[in-house]
C-alpha positions as CSV (number, residue, x, y, z in Angstrom):
1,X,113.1,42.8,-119.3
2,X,115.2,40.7,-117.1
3,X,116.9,42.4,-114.7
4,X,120.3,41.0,-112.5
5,X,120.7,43.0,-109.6
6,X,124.0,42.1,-107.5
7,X,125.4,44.4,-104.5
8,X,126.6,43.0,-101.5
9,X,124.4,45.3,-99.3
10,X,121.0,44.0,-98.7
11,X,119.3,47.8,-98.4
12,X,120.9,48.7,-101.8
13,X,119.3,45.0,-103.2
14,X,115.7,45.5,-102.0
15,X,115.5,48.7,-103.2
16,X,116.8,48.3,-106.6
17,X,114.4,45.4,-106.5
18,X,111.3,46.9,-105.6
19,X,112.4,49.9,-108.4
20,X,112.9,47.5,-111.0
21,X,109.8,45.2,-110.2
22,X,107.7,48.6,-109.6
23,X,108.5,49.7,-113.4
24,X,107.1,46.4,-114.3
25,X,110.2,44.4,-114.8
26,X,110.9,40.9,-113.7
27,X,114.3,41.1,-111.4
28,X,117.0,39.0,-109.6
29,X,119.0,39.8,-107.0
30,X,122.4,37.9,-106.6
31,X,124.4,39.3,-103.0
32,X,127.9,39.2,-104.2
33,X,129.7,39.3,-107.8
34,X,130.7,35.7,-107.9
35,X,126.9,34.9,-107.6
36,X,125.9,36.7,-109.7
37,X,128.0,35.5,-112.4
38,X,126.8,31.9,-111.3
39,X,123.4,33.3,-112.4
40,X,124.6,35.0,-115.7
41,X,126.0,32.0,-116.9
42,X,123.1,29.7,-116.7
43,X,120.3,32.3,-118.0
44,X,119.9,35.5,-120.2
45,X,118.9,38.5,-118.7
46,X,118.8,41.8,-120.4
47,X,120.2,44.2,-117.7
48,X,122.9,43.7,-115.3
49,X,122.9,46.6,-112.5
50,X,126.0,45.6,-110.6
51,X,127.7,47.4,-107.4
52,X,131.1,48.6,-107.7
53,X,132.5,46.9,-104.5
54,X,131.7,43.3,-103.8
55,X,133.7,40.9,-101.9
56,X,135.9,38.1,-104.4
57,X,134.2,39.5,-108.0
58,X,133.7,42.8,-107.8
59,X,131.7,45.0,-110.5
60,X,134.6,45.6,-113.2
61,X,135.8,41.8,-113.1
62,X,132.1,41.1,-114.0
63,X,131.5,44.1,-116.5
64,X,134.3,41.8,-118.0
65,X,133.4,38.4,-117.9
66,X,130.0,39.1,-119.4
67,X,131.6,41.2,-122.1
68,X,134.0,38.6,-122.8
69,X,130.8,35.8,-122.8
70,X,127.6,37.1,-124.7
71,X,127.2,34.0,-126.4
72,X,125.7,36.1,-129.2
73,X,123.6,38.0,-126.8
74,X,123.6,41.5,-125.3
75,X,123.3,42.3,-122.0
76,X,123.0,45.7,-120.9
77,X,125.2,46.7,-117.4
78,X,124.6,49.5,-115.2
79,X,127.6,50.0,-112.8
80,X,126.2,51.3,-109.1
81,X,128.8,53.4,-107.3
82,X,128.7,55.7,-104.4
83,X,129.0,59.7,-104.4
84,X,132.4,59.3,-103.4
85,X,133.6,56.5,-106.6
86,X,132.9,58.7,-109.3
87,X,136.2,58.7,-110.4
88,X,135.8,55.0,-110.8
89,X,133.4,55.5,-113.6
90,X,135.1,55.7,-116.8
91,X,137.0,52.9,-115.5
92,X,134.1,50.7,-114.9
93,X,132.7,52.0,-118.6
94,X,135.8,50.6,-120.0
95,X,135.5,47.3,-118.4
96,X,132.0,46.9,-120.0
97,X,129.8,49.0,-118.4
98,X,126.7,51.1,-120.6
99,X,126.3,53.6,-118.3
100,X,126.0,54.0,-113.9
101,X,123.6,54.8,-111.0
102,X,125.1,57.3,-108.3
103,X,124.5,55.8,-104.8
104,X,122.4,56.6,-102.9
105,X,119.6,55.9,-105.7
106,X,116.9,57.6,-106.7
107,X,113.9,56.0,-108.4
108,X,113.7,58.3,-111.6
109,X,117.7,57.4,-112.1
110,X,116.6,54.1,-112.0
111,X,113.5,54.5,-114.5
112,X,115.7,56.5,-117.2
113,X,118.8,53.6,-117.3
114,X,116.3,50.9,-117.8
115,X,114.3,53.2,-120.5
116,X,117.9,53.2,-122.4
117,X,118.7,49.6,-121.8
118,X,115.4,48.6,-123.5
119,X,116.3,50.7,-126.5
120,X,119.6,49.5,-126.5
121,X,119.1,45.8,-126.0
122,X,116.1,45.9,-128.8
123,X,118.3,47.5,-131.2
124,X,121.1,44.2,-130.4
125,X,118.3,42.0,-131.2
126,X,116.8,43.7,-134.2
127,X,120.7,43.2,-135.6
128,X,120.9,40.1,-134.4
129,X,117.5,38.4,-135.7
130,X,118.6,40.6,-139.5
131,X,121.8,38.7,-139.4
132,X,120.0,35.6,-138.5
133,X,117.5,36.0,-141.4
134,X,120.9,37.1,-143.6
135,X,122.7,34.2,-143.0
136,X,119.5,32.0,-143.9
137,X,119.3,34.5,-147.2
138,X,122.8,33.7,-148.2
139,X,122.4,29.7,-147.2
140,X,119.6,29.9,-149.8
141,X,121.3,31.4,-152.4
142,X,124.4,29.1,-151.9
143,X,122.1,26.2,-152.0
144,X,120.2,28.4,-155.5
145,X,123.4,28.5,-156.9
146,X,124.6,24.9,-157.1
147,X,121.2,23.4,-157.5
148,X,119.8,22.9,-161.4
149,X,116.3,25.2,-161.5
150,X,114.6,23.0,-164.1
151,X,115.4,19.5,-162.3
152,X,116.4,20.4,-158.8
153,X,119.5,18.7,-158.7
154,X,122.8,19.3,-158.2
155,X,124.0,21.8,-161.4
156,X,127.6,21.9,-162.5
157,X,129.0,24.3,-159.9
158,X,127.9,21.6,-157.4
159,X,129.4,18.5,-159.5
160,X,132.6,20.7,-159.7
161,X,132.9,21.7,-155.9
162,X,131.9,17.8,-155.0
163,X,134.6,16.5,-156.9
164,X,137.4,18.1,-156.0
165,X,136.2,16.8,-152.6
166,X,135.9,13.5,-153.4
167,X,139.2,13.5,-155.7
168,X,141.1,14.8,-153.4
169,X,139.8,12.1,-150.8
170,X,140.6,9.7,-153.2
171,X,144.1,11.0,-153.8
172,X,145.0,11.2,-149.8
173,X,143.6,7.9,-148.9
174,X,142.8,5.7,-151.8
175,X,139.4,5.7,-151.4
176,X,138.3,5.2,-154.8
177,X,135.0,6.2,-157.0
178,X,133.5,5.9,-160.2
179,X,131.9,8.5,-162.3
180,X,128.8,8.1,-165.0
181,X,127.4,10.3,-167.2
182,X,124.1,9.4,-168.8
183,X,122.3,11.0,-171.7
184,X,118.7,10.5,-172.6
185,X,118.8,8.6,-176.3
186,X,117.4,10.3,-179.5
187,X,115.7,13.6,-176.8
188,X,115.8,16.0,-179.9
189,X,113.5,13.9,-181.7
190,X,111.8,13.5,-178.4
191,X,111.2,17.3,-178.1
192,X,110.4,17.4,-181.9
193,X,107.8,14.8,-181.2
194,X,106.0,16.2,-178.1
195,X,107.4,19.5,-177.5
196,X,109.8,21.3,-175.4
197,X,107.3,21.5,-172.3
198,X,107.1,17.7,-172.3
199,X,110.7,17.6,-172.6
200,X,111.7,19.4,-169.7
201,X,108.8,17.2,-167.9
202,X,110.9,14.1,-169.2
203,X,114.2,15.8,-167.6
204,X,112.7,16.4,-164.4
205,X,111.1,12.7,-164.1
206,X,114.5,11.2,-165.1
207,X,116.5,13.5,-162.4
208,X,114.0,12.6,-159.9
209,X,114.5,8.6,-161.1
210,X,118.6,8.6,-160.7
211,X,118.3,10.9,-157.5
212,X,116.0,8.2,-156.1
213,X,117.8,5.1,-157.2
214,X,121.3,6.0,-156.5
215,X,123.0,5.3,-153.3
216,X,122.5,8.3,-150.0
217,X,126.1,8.8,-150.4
218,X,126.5,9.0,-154.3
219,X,125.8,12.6,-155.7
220,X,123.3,13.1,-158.6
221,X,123.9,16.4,-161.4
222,X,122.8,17.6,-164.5
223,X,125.8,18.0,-166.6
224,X,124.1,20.2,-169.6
225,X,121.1,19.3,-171.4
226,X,120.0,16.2,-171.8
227,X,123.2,14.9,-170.0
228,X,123.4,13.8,-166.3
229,X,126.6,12.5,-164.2
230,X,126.1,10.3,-161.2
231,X,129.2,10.0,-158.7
232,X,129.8,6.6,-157.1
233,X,131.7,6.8,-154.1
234,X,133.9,4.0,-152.8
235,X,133.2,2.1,-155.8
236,X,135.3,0.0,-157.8
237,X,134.6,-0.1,-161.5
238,X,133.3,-3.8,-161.3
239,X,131.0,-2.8,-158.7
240,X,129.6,0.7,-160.3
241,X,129.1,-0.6,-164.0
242,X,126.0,-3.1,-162.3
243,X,125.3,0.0,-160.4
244,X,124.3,2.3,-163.4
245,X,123.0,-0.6,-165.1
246,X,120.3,-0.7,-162.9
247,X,119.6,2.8,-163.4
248,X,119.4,2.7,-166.4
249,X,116.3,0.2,-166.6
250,X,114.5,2.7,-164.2
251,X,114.5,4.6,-166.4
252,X,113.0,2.2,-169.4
253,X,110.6,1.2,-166.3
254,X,109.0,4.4,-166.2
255,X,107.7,4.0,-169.8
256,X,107.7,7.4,-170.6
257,X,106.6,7.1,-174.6
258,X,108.8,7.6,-177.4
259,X,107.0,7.4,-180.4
260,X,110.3,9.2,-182.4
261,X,112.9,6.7,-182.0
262,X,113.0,3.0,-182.6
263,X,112.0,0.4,-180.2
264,X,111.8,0.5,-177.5
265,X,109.1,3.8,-177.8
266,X,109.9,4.4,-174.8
267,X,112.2,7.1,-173.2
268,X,116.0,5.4,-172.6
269,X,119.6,6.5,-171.6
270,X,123.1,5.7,-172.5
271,X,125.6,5.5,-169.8
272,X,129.7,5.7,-169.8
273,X,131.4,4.8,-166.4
274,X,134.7,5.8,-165.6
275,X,136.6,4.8,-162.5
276,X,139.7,6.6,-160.7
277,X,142.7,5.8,-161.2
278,X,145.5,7.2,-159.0
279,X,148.7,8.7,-160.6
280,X,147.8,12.5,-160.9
281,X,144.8,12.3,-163.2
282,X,142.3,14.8,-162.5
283,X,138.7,14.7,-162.4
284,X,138.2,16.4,-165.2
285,X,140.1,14.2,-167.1
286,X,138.0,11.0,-165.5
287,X,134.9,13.1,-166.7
288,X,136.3,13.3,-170.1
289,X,137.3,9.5,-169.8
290,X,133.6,8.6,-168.9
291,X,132.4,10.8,-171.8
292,X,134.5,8.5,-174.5
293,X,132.6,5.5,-172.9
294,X,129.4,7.1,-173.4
295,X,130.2,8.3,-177.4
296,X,131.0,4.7,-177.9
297,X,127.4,3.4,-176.2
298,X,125.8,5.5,-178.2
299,X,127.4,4.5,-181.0
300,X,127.1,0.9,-179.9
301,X,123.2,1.3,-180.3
302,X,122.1,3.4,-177.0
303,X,120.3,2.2,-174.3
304,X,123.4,0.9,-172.8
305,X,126.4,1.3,-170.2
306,X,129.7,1.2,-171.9
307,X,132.7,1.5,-169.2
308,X,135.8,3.1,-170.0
309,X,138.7,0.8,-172.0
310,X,141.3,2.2,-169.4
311,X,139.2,2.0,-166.7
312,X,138.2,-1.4,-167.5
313,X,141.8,-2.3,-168.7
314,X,143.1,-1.4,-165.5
315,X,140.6,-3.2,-163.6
């Protein structure tokens, strides 16, 4: 362990010293309690063994202080007093203090405190590296819970949560978006074709494909199914419908086959674009807005972006 000695007499210093080194400790000695709290604050040390009187800081005020600043960490303080400042104990326990030494000090004394300070301070760090590896545990399962486990992207919860952000951005500042959900054209005959295995393949490769082409700060989802919803921030409606265009030919450009639906036998998406609009709409209403442009791509032959008449209307 690390060991802080401080006491403002020099005997009482080397011979803690010598104790604590002699027991196969590293230790520091600091002569007053304003020193040693110079040396607390710029390095970690496991055990404080402090005197009682010091000139300017004495022991309690320091008990204190490092109580109040542990930075997370726990340092473990032995108070020194003399035969005749017993009484000064409890009050130096309640300032911070794990437990004392009676002055003048015996070696064994010495040996015991620090065999109970290493217990101690092990069991601080056994909770604090579990809380550690908890906090990383429940990061992960956050992170689980809002991503999609067949494409490993953002899943519903996530669009949801991300929204209301972004809406509520929009609605503060003006700062306005564009939403577009895509679905992949005839997939039931795709799966029918070449099986469900190659169909979540063809999910995956078409997640990966949006995720990749869209914008850092635009967020990718699966929506359900075959269906995915790209958020464009800070985009107009003139700017986002070129946007998901593009998209969409990466994903004819991958040429996945499609030997069930007409031509192009290859694997295509539909797209419906929305933008905001302010006046109290929320975003599920803009979601359901997109979702009528998307119906009428569909309907309009597929392998298209439709944007929404209101949205486009307004713009």
């Amino acid at each position: 362990m690390r060991v802080l000695v401080a006491d403002d007499d020099t005997t009482c210093r080397l011979v803690l010293k010598a104790a604590v080194e002699r027991l196969g400790h590293e230790c520091v000695t600091a002569s007053d309690g304003q020193e040693a709290w110079g040396l607390i604050t710029g390095a970690r040390f496991d055990v404080l063994i402090t005197d009682w009187m010091m000139p300017g800081l004495d022991g309690p005020e320091l008990c204190r202080r490092v109580r109040h600043d542990n930075h997370g960490t726990y340092t473990y303080i032995v108070l020194a007093t003399s035969l005749g400042e017993r009484e000064h104990v409890v009050a130096g326990m309640q300032a911070g203090a794990d437990d004392y030494l009676t002055k003048p000090l015996d070696p064994f004394d010495v040996q015991t405190r620090l065999i109970a300070a290493d217990r101690v301070t092990g069991l601080h760090k056994q909770v604090k590296d579990f809380q550690a590896a908890l906090e990383q545990a429940n990061g992960e399962l956050q992170q689980l819970a809002r991503t999609d486990a067949l494409t490993q992207i953002g899943n519903r919860l996530r669009l949801h949560e991300d929204l209301v952000a972004i809406h509520d951005r929009a609605e503060r500042y003006g700062h306005g978006y564009c939403v577009a959900i895509f679905d992949l054209d005839y997939f039931k005959s795709y799966n029918d074709t070449y099986g469900h295995l190659a169909g979540d393949e063809a999910l995956r490769k078409v997640a990966r494909t949006l995720a990749a082409y869209c914008r850092s700060g635009d967020g990718t989802y699966r929506y359900g199914g075959e269906e995915f919803v790209v958020v464009l921030s800070d985009q107009t409606l003139d700017s986002a419908i070129p946007a998901v265009d593009r998209l969409r030919e990466a994903i004819a450009e991958l040429r996945v086959p499609h030997a069930g639906r007409p031509d192009p036998q290859v694997v295509t998406i539909s797209a419906g674009v929305a933008s905001w609009r302010p006046g109290g709409e929320t975003s599920t209403e803009m979601l359901e807005r997109a979702d009528g442009a998307l119906y009428r791509a569909k309907l309009g032959g597929r392998n298209r972006v439709m944007a929404d008449e209101d949205s486009a209307n307004a713009a």
